[in-house]
MMTF fields as JSON, N, C-alpha, C and O atoms, coordinates in Angstrom:
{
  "mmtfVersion": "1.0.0",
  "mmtfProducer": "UNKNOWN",
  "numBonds": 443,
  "numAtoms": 444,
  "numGroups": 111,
  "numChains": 1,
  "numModels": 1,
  "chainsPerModel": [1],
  "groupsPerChain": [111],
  "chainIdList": ["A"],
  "bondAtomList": [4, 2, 8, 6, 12, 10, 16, 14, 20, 18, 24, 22, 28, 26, 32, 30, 36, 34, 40, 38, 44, 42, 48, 46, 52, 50, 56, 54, 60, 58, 64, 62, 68, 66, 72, 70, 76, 74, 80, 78, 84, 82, 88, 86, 92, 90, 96, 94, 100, 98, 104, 102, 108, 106, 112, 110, 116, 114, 120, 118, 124, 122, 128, 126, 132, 130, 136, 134, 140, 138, 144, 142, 148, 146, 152, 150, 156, 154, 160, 158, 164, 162, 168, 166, 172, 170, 176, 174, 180, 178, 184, 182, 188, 186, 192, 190, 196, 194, 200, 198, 204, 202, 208, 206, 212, 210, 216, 214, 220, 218, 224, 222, 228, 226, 232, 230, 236, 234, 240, 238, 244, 242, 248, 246, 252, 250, 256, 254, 260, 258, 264, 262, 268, 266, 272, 270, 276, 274, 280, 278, 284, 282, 288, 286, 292, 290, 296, 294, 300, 298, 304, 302, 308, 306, 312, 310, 316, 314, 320, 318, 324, 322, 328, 326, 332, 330, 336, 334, 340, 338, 344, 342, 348, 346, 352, 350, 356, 354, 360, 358, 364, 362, 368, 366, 372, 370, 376, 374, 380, 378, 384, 382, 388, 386, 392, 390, 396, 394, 400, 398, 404, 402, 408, 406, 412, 410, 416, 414, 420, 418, 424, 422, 428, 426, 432, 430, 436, 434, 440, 438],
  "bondOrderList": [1, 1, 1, 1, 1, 1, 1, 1, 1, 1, 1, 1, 1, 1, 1, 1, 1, 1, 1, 1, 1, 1, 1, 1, 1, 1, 1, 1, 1, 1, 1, 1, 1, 1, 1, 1, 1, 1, 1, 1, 1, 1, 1, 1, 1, 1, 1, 1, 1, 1, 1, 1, 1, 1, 1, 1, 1, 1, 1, 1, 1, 1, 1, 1, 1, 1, 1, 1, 1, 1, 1, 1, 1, 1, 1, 1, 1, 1, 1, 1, 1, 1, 1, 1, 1, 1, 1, 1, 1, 1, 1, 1, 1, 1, 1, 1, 1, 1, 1, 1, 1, 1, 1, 1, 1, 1, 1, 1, 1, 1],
  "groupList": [{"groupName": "UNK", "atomNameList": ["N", "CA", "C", "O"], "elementList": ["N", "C", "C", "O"], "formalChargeList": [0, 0, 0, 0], "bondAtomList": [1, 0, 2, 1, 3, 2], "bondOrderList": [1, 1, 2], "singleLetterCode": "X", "chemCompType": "L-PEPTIDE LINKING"}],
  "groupTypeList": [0, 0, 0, 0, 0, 0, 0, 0, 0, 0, 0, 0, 0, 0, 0, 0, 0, 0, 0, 0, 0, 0, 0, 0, 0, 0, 0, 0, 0, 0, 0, 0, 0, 0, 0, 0, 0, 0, 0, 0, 0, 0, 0, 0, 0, 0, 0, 0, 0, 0, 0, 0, 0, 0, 0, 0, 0, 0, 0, 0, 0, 0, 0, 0, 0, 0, 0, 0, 0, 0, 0, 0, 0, 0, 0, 0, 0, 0, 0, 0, 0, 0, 0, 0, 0, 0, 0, 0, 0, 0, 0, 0, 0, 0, 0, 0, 0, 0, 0, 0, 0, 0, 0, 0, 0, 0, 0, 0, 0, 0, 0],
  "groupIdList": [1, 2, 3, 4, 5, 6, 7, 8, 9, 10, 11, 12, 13, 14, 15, 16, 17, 18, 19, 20, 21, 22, 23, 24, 25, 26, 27, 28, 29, 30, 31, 32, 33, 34, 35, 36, 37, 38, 39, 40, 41, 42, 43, 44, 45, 46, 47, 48, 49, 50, 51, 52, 53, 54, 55, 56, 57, 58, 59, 60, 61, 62, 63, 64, 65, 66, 67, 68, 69, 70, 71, 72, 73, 74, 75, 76, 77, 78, 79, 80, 81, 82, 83, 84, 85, 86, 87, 88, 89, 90, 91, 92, 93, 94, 95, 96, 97, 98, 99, 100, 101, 102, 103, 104, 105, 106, 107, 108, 109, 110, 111],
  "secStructList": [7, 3, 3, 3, 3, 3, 7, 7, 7, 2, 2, 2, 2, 6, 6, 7, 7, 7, 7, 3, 3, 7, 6, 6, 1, 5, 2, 2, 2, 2, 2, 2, 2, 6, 6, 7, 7, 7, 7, 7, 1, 1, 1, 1, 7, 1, 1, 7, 1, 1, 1, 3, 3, 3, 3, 3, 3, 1, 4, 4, 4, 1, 7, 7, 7, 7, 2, 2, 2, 2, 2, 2, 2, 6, 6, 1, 6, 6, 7, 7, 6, 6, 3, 3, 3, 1, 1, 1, 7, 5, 7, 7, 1, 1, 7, 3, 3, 3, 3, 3, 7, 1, 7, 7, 7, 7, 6, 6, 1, 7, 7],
  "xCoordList": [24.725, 25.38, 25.133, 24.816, 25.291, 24.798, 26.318, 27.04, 26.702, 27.786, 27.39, 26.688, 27.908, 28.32, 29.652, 30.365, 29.705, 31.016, 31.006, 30.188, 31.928, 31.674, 33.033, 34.197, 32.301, 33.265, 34.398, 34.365, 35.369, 36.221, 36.124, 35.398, 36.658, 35.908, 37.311, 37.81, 37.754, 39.224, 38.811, 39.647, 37.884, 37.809, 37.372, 37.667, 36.432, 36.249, 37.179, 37.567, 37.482, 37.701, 38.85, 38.781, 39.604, 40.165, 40.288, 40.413, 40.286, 41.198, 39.948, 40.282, 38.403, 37.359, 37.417, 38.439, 36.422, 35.709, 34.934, 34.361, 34.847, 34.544, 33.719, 34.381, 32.449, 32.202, 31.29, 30.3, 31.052, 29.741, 28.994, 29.59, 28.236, 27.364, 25.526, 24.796, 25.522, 23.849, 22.97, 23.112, 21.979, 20.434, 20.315, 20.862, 19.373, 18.608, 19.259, 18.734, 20.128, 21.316, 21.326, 21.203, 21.437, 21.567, 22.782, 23.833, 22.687, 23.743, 24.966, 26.082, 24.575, 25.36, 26.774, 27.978, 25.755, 26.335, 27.074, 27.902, 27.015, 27.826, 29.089, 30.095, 28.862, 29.867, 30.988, 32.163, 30.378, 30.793, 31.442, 32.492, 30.956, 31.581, 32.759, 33.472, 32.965, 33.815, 35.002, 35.84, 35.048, 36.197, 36.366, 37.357, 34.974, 34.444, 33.645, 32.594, 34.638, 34.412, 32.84, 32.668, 32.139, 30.784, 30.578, 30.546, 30.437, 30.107, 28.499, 27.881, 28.082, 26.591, 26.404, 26.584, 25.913, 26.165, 25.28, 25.68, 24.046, 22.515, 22.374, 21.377, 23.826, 23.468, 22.892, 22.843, 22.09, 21.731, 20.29, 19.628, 19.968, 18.522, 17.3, 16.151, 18.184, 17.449, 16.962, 15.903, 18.376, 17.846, 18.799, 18.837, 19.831, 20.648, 20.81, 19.844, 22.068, 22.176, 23.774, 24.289, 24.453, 25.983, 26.282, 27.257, 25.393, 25.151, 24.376, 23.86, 24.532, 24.169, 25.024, 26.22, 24.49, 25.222, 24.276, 23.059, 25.011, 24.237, 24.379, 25.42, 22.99, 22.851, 23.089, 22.2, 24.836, 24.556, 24.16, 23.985, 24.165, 23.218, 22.698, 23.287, 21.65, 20.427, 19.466, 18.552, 19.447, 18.476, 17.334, 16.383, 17.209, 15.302, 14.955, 13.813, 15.98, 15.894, 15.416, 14.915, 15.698, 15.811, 13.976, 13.37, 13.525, 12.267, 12.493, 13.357, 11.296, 11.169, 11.703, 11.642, 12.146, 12.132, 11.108, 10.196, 11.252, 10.349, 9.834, 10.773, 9.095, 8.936, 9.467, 9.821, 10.052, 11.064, 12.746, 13.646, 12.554, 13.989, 13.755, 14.328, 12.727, 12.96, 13.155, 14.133, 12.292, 12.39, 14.053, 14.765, 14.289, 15.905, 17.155, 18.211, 16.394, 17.217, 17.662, 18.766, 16.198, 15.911, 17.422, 17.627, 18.108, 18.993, 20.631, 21.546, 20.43, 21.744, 22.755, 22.147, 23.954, 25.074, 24.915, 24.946, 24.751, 25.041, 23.947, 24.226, 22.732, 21.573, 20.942, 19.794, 20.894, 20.478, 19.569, 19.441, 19.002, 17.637, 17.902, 16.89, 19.355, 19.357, 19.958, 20.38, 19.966, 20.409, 19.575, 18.36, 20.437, 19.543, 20.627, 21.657, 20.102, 20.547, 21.051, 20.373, 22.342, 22.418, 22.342, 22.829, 21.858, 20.84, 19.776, 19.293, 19.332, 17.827, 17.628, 16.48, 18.705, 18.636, 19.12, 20.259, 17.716, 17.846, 18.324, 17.801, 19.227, 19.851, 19.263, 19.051, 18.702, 17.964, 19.093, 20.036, 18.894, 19.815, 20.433, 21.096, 20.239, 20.684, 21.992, 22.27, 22.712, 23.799, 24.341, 24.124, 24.691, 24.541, 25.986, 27.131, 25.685, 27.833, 26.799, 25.627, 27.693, 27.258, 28.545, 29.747, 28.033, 29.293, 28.666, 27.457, 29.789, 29.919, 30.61, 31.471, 29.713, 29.316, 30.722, 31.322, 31.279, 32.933, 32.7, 33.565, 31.263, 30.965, 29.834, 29.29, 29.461, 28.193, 28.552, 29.583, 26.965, 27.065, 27.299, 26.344, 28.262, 28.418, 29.163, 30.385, 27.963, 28.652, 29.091, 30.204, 28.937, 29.67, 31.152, 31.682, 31.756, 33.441, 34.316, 34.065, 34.909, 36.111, 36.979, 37.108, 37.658, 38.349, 37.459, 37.884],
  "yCoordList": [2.962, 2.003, 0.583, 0.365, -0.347, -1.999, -2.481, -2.213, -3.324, -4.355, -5.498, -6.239, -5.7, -6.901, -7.598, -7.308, -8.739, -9.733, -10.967, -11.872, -10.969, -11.809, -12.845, -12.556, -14.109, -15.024, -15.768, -15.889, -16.155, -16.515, -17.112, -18.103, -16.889, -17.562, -17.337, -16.301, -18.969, -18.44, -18.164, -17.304, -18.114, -17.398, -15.958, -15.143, -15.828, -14.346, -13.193, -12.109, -13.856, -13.35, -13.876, -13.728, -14.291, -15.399, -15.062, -15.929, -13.63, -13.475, -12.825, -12.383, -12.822, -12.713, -11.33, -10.744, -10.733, -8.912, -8.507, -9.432, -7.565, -6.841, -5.331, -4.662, -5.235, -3.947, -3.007, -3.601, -1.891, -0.935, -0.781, -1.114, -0.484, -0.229, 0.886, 0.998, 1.179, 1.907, 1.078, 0.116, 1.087, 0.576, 0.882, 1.913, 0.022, 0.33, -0.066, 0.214, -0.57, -0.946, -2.274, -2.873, -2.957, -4.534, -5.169, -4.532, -6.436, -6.799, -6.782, -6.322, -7.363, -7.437, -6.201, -6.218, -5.376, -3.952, -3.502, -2.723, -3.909, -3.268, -4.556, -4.363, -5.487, -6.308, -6.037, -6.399, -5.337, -5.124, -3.878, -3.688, -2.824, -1.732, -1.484, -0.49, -2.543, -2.842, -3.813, -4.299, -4.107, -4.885, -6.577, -7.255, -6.986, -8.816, -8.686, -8.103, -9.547, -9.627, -10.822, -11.759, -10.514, -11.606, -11.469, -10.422, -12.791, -13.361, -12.583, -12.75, -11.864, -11.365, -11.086, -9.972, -12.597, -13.03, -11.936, -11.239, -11.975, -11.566, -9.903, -9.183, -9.592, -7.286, -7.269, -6.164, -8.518, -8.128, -7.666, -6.653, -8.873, -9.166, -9.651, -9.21, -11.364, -12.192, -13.122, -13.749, -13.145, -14.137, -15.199, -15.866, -15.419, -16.31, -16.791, -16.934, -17.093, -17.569, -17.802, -18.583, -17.042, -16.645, -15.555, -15.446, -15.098, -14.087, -14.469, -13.786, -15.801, -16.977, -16.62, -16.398, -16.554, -16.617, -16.955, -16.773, -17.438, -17.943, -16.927, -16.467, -16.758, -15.677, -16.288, -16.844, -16.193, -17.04, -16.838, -17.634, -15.358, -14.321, -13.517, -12.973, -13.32, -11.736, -12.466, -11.758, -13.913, -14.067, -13.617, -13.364, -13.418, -13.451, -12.557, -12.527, -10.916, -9.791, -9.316, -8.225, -10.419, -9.727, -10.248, -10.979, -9.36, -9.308, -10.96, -11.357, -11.321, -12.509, -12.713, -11.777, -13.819, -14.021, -14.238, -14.985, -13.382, -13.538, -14.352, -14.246, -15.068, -16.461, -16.297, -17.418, -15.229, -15.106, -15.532, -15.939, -15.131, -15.511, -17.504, -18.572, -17.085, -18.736, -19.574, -20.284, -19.355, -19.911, -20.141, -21.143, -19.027, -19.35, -20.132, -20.708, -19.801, -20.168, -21.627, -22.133, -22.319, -23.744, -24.406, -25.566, -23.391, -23.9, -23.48, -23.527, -23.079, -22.325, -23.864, -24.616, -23.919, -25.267, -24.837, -23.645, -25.686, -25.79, -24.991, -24.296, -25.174, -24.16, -24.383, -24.599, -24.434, -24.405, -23.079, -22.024, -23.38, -23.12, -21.698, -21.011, -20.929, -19.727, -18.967, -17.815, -19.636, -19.745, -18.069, -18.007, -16.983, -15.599, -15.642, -16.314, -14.724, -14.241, -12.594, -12.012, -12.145, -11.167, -9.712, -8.625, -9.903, -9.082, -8.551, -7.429, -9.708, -9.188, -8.964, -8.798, -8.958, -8.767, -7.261, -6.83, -6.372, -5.266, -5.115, -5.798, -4.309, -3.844, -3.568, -2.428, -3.534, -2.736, -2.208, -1.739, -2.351, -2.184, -3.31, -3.21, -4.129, -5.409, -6.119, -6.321, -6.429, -6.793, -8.315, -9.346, -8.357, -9.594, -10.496, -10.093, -11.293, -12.808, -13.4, -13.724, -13.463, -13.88, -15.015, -14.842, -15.878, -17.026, -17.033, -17.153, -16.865, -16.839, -18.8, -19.47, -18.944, -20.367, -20.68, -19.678, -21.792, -22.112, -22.027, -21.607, -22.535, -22.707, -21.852, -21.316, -21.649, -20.845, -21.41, -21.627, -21.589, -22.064, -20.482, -19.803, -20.331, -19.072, -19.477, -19.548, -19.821, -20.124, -19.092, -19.328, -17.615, -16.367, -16.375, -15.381, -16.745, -16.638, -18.338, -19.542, -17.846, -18.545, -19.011, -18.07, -20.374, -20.475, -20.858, -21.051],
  "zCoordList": [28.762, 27.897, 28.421, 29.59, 27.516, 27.52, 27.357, 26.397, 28.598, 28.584, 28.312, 29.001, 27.124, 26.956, 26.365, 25.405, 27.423, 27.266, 26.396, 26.556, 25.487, 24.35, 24.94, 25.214, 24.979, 25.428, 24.165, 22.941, 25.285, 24.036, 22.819, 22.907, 21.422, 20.437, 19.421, 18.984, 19.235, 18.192, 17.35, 17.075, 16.255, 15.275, 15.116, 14.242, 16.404, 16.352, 17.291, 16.855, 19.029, 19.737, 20.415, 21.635, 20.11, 21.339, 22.48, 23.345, 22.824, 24.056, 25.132, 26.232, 24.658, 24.661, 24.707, 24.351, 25.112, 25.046, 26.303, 26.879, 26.704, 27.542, 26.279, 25.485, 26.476, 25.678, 25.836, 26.264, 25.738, 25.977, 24.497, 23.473, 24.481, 23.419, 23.801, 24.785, 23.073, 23.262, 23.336, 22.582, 24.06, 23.433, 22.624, 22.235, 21.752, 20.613, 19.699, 18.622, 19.625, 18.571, 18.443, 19.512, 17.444, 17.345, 17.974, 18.027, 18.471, 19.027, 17.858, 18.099, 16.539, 15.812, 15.189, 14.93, 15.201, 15.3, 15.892, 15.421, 17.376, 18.047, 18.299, 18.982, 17.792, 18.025, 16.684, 16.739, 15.499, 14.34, 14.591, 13.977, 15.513, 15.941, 16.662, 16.525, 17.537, 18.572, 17.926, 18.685, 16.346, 16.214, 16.187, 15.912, 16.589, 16.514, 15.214, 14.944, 14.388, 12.69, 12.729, 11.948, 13.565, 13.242, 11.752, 11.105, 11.295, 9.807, 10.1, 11.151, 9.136, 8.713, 7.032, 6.54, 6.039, 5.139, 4.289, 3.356, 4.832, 4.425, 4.728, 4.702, 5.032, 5.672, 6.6, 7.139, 7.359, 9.129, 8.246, 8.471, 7.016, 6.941, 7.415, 7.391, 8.154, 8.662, 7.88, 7.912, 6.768, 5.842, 5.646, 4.612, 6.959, 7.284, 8.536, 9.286, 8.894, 10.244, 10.341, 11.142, 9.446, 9.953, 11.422, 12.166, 11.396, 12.699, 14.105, 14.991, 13.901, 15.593, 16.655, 16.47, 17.732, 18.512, 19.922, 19.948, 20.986, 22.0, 23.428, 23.897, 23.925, 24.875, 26.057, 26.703, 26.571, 27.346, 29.279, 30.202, 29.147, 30.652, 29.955, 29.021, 30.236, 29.752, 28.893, 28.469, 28.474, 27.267, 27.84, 27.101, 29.386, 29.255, 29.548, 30.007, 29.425, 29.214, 27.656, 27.385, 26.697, 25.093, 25.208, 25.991, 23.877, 23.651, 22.266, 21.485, 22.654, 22.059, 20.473, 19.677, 20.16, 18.446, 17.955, 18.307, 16.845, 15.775, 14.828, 14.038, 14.296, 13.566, 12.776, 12.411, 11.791, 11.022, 11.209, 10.475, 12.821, 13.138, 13.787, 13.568, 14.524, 14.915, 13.048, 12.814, 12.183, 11.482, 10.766, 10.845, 10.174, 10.229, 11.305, 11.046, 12.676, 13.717, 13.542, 13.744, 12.996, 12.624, 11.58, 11.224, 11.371, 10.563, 10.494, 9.672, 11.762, 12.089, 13.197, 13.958, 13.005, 13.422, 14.656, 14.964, 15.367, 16.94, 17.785, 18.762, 17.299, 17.907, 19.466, 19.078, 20.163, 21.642, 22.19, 21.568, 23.437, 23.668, 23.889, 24.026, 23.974, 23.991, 22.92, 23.023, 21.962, 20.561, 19.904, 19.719, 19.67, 18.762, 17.617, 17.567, 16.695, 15.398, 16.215, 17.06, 15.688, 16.783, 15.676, 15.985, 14.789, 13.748, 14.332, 14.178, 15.228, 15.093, 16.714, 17.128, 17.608, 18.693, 18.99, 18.815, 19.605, 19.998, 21.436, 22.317, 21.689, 22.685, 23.934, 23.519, 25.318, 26.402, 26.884, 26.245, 28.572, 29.543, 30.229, 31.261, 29.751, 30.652, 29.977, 28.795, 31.231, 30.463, 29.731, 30.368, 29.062, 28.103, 28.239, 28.444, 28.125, 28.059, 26.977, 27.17, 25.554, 24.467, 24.266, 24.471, 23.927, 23.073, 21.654, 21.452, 20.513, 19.23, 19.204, 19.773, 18.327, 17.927, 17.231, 16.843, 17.034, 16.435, 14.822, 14.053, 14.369, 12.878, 12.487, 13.453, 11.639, 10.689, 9.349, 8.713, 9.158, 7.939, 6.611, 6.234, 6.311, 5.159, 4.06, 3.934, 3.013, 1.235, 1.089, 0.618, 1.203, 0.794, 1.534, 1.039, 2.115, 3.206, 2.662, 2.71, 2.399, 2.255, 3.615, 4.398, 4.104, 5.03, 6.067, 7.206]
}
């Protein structure tokens, strides 16, 4: 199993996370599994960027973005150099501290 700790985030987490998950599994997924309501506007297409979030230990464990994703990345609030879509981020063994961004841009969510 893959730990990862999702740092505090009042809209998603406040009180932050501690979590296991499988390889092979998208980050998003398992953050969706575990009870962290991540905004994923597009079904975990890759055709948004409500599902940003910043890698902030393990990024240089994940296998590279894709020009599909950098390209979207290009338009996601508050983007920085360890900035993934956590759609499109597949799981290894390494363990991950993710911070969930305060905003996303999502015309589909209210509030």
């Amino acid at each position: 199993m893959t730990r990862i700790i999702v740092l505090p985030s009042e809209a998603h987490c406040p009180g932050g996370a501690v979590l296991e998950a499988a390889p092979g599994q998208t980050l998003c997924d398992a953050l969706l599994a575990n009870g962290i309501d991540i905004d994923h506007a597009c079904e975990m297409s890759c055709a948004c960027t409500t599902c940003h979030v910043i890698v902030r230990e393990g990024f240089a464990s994940l296998a590279p973005a894709d020009e599909c994703e950098e390209d979207m990345l290009d338009k996601a609030w508050g983007l920085e150099p360890a900035s993934r879509l956590s759609c499109q981020v597949t799981l290894g063994d390494t363990e991950l501290v993710v911070e969930i961004p305060r905003y996303s841009i999502n015309q589909n969510r209210s509030g």
